[in-house]
CHARMM internal coordinates of N, CA and C (Angstrom, degrees):
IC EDIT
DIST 1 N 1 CA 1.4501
DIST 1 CA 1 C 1.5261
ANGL 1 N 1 CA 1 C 108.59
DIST 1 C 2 N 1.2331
ANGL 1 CA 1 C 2 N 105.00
DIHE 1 N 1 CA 1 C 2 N 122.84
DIST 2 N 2 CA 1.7422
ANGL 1 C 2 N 2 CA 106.04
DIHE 1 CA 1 C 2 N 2 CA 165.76
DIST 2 CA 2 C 1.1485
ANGL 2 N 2 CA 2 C 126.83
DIHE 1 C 2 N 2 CA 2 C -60.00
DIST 2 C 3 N 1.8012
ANGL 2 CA 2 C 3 N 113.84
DIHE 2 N 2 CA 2 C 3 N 145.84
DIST 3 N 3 CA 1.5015
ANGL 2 C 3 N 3 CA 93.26
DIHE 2 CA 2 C 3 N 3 CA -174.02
DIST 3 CA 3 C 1.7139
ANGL 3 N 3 CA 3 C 104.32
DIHE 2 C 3 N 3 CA 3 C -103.10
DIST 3 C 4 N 1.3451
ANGL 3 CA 3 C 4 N 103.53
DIHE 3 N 3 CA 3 C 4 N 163.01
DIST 4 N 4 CA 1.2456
ANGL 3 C 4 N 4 CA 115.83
DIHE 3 CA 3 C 4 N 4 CA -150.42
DIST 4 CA 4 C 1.9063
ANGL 4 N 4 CA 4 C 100.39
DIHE 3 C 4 N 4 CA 4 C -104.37
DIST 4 C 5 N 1.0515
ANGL 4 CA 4 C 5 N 120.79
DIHE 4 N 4 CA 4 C 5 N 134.94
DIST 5 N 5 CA 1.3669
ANGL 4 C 5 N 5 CA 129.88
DIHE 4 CA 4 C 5 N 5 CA -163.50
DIST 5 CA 5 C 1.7166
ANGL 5 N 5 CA 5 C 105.41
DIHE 4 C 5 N 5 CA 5 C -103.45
DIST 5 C 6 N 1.3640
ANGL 5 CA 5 C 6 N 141.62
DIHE 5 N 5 CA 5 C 6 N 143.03
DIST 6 N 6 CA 1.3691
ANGL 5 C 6 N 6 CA 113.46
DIHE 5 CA 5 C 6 N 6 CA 175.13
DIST 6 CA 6 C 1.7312
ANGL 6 N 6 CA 6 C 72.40
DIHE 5 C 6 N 6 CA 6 C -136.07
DIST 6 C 7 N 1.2070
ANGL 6 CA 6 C 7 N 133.71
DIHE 6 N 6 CA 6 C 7 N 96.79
DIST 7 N 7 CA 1.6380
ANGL 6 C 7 N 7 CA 149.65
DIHE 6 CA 6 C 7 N 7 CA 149.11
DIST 7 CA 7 C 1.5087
ANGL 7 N 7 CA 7 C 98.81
DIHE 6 C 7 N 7 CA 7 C -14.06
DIST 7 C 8 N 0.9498
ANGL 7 CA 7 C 8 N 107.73
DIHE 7 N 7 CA 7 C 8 N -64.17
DIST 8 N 8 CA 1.9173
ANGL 7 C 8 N 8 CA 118.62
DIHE 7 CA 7 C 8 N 8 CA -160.27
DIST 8 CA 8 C 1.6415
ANGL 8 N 8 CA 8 C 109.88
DIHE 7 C 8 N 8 CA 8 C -80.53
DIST 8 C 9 N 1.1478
ANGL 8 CA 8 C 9 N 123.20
DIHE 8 N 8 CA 8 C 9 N -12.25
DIST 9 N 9 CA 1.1839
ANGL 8 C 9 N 9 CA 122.60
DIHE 8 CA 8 C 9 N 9 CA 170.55
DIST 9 CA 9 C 1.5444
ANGL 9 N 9 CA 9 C 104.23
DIHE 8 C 9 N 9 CA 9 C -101.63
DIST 9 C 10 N 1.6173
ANGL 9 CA 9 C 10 N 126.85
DIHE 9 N 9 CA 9 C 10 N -45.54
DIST 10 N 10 CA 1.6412
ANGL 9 C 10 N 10 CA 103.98
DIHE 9 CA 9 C 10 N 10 CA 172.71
DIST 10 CA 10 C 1.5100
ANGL 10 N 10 CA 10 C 108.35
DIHE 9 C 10 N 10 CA 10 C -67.25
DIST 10 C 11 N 1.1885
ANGL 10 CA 10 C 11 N 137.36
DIHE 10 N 10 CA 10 C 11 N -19.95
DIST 11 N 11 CA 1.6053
ANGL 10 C 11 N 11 CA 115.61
DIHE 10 CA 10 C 11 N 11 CA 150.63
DIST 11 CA 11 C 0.7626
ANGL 11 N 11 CA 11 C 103.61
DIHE 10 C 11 N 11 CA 11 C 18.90
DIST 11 C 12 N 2.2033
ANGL 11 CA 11 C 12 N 68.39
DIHE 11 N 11 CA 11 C 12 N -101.86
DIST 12 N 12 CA 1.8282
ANGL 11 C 12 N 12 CA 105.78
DIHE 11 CA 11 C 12 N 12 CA -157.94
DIST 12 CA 12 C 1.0303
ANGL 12 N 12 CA 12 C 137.91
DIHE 11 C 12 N 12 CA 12 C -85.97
DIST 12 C 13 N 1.9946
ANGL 12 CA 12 C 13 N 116.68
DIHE 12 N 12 CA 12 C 13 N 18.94
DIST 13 N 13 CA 1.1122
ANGL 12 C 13 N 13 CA 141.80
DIHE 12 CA 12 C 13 N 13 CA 141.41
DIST 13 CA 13 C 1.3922
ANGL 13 N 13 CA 13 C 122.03
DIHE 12 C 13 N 13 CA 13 C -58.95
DIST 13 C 14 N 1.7011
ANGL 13 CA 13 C 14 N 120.73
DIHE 13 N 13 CA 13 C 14 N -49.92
DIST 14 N 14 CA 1.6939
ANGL 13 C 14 N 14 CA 124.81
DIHE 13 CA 13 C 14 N 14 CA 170.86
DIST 14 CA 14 C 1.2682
ANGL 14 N 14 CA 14 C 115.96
DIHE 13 C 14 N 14 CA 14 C -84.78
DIST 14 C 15 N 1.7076
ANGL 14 CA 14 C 15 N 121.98
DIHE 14 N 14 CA 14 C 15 N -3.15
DIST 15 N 15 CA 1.6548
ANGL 14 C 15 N 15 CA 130.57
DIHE 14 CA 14 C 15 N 15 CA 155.30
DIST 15 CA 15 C 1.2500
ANGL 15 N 15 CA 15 C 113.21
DIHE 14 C 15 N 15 CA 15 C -55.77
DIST 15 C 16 N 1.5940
ANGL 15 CA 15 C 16 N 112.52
DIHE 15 N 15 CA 15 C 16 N -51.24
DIST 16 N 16 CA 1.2853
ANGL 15 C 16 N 16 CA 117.17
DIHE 15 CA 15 C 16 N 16 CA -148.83
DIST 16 CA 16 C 1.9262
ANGL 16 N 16 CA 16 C 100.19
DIHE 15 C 16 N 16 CA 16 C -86.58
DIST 16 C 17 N 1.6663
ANGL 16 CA 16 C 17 N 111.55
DIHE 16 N 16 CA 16 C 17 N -39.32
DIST 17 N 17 CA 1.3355
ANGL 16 C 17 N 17 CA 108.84
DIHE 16 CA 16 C 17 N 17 CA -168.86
DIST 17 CA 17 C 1.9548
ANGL 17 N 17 CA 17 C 97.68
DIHE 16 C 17 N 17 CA 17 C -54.37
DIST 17 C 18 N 1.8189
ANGL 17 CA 17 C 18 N 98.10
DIHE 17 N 17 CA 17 C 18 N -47.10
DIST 18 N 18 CA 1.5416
ANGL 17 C 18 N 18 CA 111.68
DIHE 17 CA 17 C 18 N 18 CA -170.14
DIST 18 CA 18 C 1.7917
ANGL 18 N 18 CA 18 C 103.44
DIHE 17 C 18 N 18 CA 18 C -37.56
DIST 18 C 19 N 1.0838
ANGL 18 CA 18 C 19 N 98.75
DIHE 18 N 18 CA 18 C 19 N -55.57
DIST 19 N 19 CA 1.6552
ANGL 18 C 19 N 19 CA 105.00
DIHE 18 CA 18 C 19 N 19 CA -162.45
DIST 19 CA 19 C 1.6021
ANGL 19 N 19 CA 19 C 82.38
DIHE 18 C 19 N 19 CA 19 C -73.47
DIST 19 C 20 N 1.4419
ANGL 19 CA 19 C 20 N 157.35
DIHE 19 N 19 CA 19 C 20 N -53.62
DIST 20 N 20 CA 1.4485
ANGL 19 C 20 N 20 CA 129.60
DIHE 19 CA 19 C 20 N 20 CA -167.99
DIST 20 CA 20 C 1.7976
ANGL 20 N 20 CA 20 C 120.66
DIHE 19 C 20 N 20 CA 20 C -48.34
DIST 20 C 21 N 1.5331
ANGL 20 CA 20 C 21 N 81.85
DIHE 20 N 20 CA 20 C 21 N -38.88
DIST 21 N 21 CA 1.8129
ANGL 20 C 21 N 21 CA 98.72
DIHE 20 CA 20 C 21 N 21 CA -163.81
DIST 21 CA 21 C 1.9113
ANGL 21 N 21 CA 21 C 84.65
DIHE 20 C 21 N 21 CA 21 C -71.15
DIST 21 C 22 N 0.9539
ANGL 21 CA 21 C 22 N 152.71
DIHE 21 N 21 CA 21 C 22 N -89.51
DIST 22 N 22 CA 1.4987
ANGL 21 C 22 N 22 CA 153.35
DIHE 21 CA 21 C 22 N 22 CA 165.34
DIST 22 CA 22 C 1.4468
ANGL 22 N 22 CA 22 C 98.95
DIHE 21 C 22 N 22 CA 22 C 6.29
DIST 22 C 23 N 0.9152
ANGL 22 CA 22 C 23 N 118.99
DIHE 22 N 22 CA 22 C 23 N -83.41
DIST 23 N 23 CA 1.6583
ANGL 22 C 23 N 23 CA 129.56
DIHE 22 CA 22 C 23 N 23 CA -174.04
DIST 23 CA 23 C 1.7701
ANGL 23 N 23 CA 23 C 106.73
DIHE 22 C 23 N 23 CA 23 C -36.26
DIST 23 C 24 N 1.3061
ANGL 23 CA 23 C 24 N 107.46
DIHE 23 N 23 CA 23 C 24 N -57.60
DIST 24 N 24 CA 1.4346
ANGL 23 C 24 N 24 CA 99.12
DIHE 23 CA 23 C 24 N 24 CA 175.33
DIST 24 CA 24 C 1.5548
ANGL 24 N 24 CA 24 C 121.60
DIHE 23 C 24 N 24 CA 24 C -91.96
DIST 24 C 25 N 1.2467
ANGL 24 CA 24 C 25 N 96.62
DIHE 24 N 24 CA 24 C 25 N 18.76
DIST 25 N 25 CA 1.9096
ANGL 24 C 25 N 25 CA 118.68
DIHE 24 CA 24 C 25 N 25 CA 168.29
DIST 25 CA 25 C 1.8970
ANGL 25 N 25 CA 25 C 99.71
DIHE 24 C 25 N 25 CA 25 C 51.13
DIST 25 C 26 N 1.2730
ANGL 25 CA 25 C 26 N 101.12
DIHE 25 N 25 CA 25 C 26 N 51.19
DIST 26 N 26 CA 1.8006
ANGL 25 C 26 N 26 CA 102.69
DIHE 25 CA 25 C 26 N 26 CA 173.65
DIST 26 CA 26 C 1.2291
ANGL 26 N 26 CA 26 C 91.58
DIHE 25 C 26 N 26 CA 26 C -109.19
DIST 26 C 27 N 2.1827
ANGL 26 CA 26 C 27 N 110.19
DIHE 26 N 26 CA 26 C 27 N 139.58
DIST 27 N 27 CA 1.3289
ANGL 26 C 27 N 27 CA 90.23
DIHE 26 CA 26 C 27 N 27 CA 155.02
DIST 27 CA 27 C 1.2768
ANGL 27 N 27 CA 27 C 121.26
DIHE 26 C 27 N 27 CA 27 C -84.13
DIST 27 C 28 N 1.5044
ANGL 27 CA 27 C 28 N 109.66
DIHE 27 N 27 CA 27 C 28 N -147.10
DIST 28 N 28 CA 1.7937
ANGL 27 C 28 N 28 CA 125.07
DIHE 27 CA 27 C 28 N 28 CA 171.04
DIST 28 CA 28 C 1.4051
ANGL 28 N 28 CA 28 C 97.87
DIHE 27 C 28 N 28 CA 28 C -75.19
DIST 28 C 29 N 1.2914
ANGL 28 CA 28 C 29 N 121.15
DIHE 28 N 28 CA 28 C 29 N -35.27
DIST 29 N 29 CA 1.6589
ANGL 28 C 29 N 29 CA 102.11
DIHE 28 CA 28 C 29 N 29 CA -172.73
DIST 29 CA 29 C 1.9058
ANGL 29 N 29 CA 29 C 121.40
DIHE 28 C 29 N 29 CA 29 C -88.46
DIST 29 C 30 N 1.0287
ANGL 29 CA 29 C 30 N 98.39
DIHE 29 N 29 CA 29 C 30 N -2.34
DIST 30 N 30 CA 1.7311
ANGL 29 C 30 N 30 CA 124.87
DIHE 29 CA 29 C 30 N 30 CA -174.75
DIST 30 CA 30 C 1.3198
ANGL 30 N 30 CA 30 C 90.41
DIHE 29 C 30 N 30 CA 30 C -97.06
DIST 30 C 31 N 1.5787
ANGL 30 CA 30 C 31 N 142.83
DIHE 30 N 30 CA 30 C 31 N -42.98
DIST 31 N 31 CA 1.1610
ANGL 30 C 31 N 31 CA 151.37
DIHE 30 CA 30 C 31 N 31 CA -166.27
DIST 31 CA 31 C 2.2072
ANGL 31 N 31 CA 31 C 97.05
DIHE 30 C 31 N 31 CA 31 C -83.04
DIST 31 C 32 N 1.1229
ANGL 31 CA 31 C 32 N 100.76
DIHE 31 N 31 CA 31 C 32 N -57.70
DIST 32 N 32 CA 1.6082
ANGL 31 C 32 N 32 CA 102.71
DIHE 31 CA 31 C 32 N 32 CA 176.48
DIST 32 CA 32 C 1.6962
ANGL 32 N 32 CA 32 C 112.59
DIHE 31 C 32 N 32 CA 32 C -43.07
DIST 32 C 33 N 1.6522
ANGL 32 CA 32 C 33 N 89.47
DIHE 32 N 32 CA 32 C 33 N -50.97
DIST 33 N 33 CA 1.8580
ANGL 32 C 33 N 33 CA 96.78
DIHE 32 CA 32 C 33 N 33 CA -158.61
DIST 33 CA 33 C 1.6489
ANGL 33 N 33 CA 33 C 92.65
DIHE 32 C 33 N 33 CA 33 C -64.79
DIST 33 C 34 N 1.5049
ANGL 33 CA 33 C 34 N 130.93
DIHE 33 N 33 CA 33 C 34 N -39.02
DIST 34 N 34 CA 1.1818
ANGL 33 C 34 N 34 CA 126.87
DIHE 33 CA 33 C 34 N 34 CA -166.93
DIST 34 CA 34 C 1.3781
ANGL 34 N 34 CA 34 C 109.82
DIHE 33 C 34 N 34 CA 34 C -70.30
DIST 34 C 35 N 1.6348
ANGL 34 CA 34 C 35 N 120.80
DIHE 34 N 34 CA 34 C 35 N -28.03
DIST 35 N 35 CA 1.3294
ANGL 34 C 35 N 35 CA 118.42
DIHE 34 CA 34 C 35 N 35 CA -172.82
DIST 35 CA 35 C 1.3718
ANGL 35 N 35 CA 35 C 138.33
DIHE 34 C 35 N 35 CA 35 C -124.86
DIST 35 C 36 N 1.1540
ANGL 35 CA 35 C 36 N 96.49
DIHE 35 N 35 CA 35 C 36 N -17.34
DIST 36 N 36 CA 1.3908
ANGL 35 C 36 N 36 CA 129.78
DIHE 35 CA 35 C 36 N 36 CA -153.68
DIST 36 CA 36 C 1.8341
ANGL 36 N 36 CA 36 C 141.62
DIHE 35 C 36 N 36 CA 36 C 39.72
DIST 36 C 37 N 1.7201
ANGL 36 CA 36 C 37 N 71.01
DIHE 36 N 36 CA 36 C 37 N 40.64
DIST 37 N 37 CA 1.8796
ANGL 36 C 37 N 37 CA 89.10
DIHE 36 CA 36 C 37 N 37 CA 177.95
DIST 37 CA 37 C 1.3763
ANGL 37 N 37 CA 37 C 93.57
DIHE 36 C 37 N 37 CA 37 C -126.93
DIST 37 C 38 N 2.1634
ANGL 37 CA 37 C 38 N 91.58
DIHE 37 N 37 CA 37 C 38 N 122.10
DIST 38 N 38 CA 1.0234
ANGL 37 C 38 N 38 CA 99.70
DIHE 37 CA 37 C 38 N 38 CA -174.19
DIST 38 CA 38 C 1.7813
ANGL 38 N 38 CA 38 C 110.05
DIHE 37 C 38 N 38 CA 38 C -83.51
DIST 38 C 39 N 1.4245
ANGL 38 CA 38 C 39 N 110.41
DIHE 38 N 38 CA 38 C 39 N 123.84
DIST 39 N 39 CA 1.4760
ANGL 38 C 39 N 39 CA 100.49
DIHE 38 CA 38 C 39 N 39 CA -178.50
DIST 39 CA 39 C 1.3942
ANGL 39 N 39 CA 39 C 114.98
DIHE 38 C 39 N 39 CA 39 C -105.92
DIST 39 C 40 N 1.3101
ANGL 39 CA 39 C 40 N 137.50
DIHE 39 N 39 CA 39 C 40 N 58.57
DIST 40 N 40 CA 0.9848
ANGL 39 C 40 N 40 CA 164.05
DIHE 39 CA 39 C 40 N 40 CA -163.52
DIST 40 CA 40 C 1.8981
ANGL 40 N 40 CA 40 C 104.21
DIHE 39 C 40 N 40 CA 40 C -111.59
DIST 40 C 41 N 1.6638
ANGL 40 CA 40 C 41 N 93.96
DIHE 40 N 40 CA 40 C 41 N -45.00
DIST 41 N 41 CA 1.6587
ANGL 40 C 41 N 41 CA 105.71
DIHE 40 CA 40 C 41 N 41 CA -171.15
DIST 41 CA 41 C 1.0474
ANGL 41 N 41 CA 41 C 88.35
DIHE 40 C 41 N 41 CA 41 C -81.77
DIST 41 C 42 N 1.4214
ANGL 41 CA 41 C 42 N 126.40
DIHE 41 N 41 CA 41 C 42 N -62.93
DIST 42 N 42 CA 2.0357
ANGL 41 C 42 N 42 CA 148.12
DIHE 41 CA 41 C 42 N 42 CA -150.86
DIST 42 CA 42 C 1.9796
ANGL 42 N 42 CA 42 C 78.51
DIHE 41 C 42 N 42 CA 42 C -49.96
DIST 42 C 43 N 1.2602
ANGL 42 CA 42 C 43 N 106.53
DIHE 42 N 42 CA 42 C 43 N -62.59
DIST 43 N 43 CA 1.5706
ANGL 42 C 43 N 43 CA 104.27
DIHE 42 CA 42 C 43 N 43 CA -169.41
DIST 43 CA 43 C 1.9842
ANGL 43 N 43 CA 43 C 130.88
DIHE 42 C 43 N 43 CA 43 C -48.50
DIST 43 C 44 N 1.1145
ANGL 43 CA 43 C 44 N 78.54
DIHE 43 N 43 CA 43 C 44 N -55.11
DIST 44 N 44 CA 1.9991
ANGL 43 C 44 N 44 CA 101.29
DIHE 43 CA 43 C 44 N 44 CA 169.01
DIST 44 CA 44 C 1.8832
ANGL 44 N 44 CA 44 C 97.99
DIHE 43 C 44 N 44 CA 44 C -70.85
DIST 44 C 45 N 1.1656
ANGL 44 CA 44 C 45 N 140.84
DIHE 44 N 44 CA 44 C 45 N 18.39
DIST 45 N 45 CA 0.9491
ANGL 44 C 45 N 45 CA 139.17
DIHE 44 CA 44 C 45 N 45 CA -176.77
DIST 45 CA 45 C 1.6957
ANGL 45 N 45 CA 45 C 123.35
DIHE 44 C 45 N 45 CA 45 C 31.00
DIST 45 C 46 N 1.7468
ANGL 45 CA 45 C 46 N 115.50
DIHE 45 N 45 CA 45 C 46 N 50.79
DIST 46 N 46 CA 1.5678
ANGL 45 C 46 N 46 CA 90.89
DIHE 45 CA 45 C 46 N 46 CA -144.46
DIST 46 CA 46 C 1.4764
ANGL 46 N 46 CA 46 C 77.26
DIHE 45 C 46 N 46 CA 46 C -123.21
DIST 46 C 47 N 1.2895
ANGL 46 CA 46 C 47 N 136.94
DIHE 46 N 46 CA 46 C 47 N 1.06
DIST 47 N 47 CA 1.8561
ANGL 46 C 47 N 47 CA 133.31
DIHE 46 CA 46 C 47 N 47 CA 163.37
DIST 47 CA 47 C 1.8028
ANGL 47 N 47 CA 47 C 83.86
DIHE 46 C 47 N 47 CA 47 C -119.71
DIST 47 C 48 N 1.8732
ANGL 47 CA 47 C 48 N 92.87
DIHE 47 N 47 CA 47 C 48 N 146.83
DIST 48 N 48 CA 1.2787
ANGL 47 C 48 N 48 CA 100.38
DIHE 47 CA 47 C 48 N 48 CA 159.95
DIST 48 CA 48 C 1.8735
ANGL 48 N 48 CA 48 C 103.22
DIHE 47 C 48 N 48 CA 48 C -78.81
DIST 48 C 49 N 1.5056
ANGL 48 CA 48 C 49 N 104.87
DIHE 48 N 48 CA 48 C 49 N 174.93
DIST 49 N 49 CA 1.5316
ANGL 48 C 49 N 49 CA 87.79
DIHE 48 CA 48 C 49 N 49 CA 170.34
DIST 49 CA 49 C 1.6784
ANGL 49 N 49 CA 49 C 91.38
DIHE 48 C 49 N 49 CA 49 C -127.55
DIST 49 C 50 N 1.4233
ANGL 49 CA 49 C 50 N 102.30
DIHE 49 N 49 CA 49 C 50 N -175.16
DIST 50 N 50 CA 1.3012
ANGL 49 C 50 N 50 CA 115.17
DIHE 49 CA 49 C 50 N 50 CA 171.83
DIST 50 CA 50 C 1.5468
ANGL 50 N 50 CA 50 C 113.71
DIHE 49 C 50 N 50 CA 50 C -104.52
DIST 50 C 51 N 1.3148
ANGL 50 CA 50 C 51 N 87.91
DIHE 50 N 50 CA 50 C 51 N 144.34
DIST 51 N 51 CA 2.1407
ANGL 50 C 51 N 51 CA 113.07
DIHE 50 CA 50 C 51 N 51 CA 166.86
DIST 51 CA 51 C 1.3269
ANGL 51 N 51 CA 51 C 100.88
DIHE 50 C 51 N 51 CA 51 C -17.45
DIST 51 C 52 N 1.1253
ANGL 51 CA 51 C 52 N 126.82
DIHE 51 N 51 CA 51 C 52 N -57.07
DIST 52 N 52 CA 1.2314
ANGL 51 C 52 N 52 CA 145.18
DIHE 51 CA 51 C 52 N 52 CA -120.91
DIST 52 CA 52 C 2.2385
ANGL 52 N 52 CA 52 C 90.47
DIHE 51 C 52 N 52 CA 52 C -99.33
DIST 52 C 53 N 1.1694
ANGL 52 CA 52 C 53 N 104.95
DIHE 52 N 52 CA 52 C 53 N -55.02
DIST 53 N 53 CA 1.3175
ANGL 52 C 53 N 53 CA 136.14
DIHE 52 CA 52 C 53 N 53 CA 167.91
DIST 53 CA 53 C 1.6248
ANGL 53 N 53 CA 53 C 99.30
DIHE 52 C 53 N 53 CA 53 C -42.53
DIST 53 C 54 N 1.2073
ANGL 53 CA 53 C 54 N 109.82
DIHE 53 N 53 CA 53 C 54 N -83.43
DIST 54 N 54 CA 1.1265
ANGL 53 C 54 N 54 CA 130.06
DIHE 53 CA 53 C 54 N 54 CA -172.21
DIST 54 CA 54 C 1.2966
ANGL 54 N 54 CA 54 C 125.16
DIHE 53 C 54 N 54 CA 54 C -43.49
DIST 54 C 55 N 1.4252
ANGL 54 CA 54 C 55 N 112.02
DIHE 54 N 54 CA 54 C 55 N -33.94
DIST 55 N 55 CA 1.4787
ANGL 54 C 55 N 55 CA 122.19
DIHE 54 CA 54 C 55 N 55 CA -172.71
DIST 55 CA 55 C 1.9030
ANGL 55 N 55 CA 55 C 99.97
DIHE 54 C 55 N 55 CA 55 C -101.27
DIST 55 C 56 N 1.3468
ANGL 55 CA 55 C 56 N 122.19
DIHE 55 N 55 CA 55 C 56 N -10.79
DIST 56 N 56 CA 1.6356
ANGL 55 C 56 N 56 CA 124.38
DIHE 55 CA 55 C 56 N 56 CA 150.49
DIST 56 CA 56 C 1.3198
ANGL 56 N 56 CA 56 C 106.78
DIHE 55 C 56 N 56 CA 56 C -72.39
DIST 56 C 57 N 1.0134
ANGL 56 CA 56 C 57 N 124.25
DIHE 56 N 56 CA 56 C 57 N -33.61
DIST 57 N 57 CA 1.6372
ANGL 56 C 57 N 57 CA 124.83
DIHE 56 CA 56 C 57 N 57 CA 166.81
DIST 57 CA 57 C 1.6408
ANGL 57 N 57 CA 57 C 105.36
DIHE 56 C 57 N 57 CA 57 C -39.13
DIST 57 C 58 N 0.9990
ANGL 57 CA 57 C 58 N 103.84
DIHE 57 N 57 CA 57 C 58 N -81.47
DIST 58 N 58 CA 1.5003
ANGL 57 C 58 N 58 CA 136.68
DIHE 57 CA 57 C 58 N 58 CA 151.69
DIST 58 CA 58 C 1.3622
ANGL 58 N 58 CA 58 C 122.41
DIHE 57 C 58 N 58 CA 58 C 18.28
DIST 58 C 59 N 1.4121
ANGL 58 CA 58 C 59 N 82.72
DIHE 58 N 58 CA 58 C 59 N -88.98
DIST 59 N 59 CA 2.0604
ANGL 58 C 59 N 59 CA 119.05
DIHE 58 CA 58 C 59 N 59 CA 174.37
DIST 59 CA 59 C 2.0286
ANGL 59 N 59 CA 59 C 89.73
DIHE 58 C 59 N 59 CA 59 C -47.99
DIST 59 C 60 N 1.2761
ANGL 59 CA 59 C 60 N 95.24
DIHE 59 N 59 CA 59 C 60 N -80.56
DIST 60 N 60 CA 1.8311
ANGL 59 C 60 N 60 CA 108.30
DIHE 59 CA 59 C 60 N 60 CA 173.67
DIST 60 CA 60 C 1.6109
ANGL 60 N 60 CA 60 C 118.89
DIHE 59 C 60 N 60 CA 60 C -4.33
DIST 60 C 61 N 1.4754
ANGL 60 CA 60 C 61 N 107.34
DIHE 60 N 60 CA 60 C 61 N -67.00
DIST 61 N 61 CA 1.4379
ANGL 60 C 61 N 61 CA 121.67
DIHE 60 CA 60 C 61 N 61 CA -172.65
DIST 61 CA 61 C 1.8729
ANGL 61 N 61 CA 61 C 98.64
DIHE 60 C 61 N 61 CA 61 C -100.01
DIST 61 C 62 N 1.5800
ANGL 61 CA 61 C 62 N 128.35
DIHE 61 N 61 CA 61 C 62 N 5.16
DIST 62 N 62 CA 1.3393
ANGL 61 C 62 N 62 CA 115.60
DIHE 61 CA 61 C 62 N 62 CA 151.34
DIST 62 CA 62 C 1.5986
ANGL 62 N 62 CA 62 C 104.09
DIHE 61 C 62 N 62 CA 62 C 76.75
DIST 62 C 63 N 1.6911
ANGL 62 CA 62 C 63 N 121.67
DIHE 62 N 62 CA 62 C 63 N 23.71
DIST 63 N 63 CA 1.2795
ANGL 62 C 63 N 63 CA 114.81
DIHE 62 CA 62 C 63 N 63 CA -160.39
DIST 63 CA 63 C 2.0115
ANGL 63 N 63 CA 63 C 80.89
DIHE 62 C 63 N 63 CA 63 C -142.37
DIST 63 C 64 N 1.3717
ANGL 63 CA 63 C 64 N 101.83
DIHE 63 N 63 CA 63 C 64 N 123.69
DIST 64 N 64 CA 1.6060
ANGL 63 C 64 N 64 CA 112.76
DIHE 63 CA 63 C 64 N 64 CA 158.18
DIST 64 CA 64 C 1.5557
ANGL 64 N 64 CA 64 C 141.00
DIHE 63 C 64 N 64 CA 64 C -53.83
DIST 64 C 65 N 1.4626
ANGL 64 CA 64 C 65 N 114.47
DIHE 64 N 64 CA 64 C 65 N 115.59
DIST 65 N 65 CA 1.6177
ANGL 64 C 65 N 65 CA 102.14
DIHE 64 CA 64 C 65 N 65 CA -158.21
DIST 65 CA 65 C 1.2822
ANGL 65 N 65 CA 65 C 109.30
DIHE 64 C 65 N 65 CA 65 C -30.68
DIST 65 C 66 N 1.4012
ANGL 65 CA 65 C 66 N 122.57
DIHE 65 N 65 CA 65 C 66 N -54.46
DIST 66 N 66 CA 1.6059
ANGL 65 C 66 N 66 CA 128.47
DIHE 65 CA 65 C 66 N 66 CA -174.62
DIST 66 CA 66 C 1.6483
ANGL 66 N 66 CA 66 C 120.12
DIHE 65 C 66 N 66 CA 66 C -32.45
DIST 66 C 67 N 1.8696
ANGL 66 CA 66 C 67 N 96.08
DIHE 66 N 66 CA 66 C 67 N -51.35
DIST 67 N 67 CA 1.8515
ANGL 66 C 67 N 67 CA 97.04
DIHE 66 CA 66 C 67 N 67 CA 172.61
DIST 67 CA 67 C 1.3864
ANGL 67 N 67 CA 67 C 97.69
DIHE 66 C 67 N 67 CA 67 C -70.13
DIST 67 C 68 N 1.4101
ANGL 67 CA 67 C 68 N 139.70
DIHE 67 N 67 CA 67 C 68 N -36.52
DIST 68 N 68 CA 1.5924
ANGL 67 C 68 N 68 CA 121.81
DIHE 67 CA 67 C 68 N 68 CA -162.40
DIST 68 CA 68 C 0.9840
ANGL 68 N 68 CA 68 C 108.25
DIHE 67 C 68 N 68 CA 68 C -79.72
DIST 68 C 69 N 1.6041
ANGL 68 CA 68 C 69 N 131.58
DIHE 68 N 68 CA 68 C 69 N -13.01
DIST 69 N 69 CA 2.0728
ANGL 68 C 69 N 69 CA 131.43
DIHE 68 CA 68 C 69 N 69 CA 173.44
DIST 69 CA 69 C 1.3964
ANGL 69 N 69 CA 69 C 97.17
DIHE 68 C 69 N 69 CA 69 C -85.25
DIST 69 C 70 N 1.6042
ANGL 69 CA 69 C 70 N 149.07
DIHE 69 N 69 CA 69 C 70 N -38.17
DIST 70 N 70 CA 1.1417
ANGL 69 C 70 N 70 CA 138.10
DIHE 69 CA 69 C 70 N 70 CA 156.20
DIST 70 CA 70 C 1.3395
ANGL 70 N 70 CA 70 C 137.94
DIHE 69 C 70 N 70 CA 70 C -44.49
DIST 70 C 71 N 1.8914
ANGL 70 CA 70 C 71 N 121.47
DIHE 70 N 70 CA 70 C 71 N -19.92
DIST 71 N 71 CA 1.1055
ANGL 70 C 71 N 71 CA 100.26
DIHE 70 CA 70 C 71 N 71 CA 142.97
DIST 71 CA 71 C 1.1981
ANGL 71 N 71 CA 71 C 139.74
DIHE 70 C 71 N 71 CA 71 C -103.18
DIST 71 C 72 N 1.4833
ANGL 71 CA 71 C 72 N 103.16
DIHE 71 N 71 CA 71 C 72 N 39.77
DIST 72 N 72 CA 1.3236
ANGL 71 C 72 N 72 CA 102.87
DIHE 71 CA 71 C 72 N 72 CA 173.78
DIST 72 CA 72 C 1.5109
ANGL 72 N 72 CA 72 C 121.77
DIHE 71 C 72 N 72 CA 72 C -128.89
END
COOR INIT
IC SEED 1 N 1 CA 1 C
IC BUILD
């Protein structure tokens, strides 16, 4: 099965991490050394990521998938 891309939702999936990481004034490379997900790609929207990814995102910035799909 092919995997299926939705453009307009990793947007406002790499909008929303962008604007967390800003808010707590970390860059991408302060964000790497802490995790080792480079969000450089996650940001430019150019790999989808995984659930799994996403919700270490998550843990990282201390905010529940549920609040991070609400602002978007």
């Amino acid at each position: 099965m092919a995997q299926v891309r939705n453009k307009k939702l990793l947007t406002n999936i790499s909008s929303r991490i962008k604007e967390l990481r800003n808010k707590k004034g970390i860059t991408q490379e302060d964000f790497y050394n802490d995790t080792g997900i480079n969000i450089g790609r996650i940001e430019r929207a150019v790999n989808d990521l995984s659930v799994s990814t996403l919700e270490r995102i998550c843990v990282y910035f201390d905010i529940s998938l549920k609040d991070f799909f609400k602002g978007i």
